[in-house]
C-alpha positions as CSV (number, residue, x, y, z in Angstrom):
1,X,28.3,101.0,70.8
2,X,32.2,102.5,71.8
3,X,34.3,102.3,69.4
4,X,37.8,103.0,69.9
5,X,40.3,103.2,66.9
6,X,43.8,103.7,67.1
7,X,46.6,104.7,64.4
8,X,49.9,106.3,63.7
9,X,52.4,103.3,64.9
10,X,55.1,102.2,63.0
11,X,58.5,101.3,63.2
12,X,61.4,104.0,63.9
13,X,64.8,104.7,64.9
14,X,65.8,105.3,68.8
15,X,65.7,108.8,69.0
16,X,62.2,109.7,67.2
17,X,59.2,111.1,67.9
18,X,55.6,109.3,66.6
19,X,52.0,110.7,67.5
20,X,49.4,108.0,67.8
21,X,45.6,108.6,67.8
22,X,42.7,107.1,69.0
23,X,39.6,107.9,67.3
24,X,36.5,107.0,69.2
25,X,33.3,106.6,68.6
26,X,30.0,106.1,70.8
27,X,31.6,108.2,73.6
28,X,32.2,111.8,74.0
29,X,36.4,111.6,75.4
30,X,35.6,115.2,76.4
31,X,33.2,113.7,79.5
32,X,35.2,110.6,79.9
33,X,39.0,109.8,81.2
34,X,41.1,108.1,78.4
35,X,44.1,106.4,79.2
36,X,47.1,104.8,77.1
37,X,48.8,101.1,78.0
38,X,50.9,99.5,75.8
39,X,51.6,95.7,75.7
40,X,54.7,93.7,74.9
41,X,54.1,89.9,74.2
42,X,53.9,87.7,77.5
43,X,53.7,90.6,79.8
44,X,50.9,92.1,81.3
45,X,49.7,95.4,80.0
46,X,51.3,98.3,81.1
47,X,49.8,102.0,82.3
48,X,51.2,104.6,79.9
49,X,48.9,107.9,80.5
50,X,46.2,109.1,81.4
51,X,44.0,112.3,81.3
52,X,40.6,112.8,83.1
53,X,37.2,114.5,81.9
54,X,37.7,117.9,80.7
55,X,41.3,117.7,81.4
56,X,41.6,118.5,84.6
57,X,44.3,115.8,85.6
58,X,47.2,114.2,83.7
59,X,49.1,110.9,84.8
60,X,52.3,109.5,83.3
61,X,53.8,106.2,84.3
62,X,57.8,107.0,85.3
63,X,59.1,105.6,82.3
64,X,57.4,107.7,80.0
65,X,57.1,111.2,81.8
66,X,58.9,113.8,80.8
67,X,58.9,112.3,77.2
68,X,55.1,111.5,76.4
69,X,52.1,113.8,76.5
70,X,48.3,113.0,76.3
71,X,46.2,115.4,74.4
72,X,43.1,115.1,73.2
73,X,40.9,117.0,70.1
74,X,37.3,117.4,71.2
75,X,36.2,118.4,68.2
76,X,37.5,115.3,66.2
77,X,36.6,113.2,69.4
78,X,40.3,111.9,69.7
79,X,42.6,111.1,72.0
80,X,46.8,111.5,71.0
81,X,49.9,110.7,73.1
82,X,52.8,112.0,71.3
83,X,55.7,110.3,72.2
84,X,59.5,111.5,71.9
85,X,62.8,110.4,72.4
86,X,61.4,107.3,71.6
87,X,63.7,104.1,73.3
88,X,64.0,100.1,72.1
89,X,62.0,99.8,75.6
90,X,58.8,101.3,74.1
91,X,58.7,98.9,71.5
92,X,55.0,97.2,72.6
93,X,51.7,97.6,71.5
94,X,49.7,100.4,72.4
95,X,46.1,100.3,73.7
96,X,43.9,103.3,74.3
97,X,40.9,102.8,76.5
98,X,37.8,104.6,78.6
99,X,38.1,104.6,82.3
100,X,35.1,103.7,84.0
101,X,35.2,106.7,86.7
102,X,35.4,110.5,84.6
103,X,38.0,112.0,87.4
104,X,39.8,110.0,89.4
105,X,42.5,108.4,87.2
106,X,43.7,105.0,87.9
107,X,47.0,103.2,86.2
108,X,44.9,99.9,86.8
109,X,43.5,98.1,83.7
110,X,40.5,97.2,85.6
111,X,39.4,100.4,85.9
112,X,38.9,100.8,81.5
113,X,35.9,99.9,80.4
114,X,36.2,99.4,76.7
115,X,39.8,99.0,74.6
116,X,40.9,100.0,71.1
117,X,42.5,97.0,69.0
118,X,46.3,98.6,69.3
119,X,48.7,99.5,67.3
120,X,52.0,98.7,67.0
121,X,54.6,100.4,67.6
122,X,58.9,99.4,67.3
123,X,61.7,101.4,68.2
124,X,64.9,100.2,66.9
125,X,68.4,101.0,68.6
């Protein structure tokens, strides 16, 4: 059974830096593309990053390159996005998730296969 865990939001000044983490569980993130989207109430979910098996590849939505950076710990089977200069705009909450294909990385939902519960994370001006 996958298992997807995520951690480290909070609320923080415009300006900051916060590292979340998805522990998972049930599925070796070494072999498997992760992704990050992050949600804000009455929207549809939106495509943060992404990194493929054995990180080969790396894909940032515009907003957020330049600023975020997927990483993961094989070791501790988990998947981070540390995320800096932090803006009111990334206030949502933020999924991680297992893409169905290992390589080719898609910013479609449709393409994840199984979904942490999110956490929540609010960036004040």
């Amino acid at each position: 059974q996958v298992q997807l865990v995520e951690s480290g939001g909070g609320s923080i000044q415009a300006g900051a830096s916060l590292r979340l983490s998805c522990a998972a569980s049930g599925v070796t993130v070494s072999r498997n593309a992760m992704g990050w989207f992050r949600q804000v109430p009455g929207k549809e979910r939106e495509f943060v990053a992404a990194v493929s098996s054995h990180d080969r590849y790396t894909i940032y939505a515009d907003s957020v390159r330049g600023r975020f950076l997927i990483s993961r710990d094989n070791a501790a089977n988990t998947v981070y996005l540390q995320m800096n200069s932090l803006e009111p705009e990334d206030t949502a909450i933020y999924y991680c998730a297992v893409q169905r294909d290992p390589v080719i990385l898609s910013k479609s939902a449709s393409r994840y296969d199984y979904w942490g519960q999110g956490t929540q994370v609010t960036v004040s001006s």
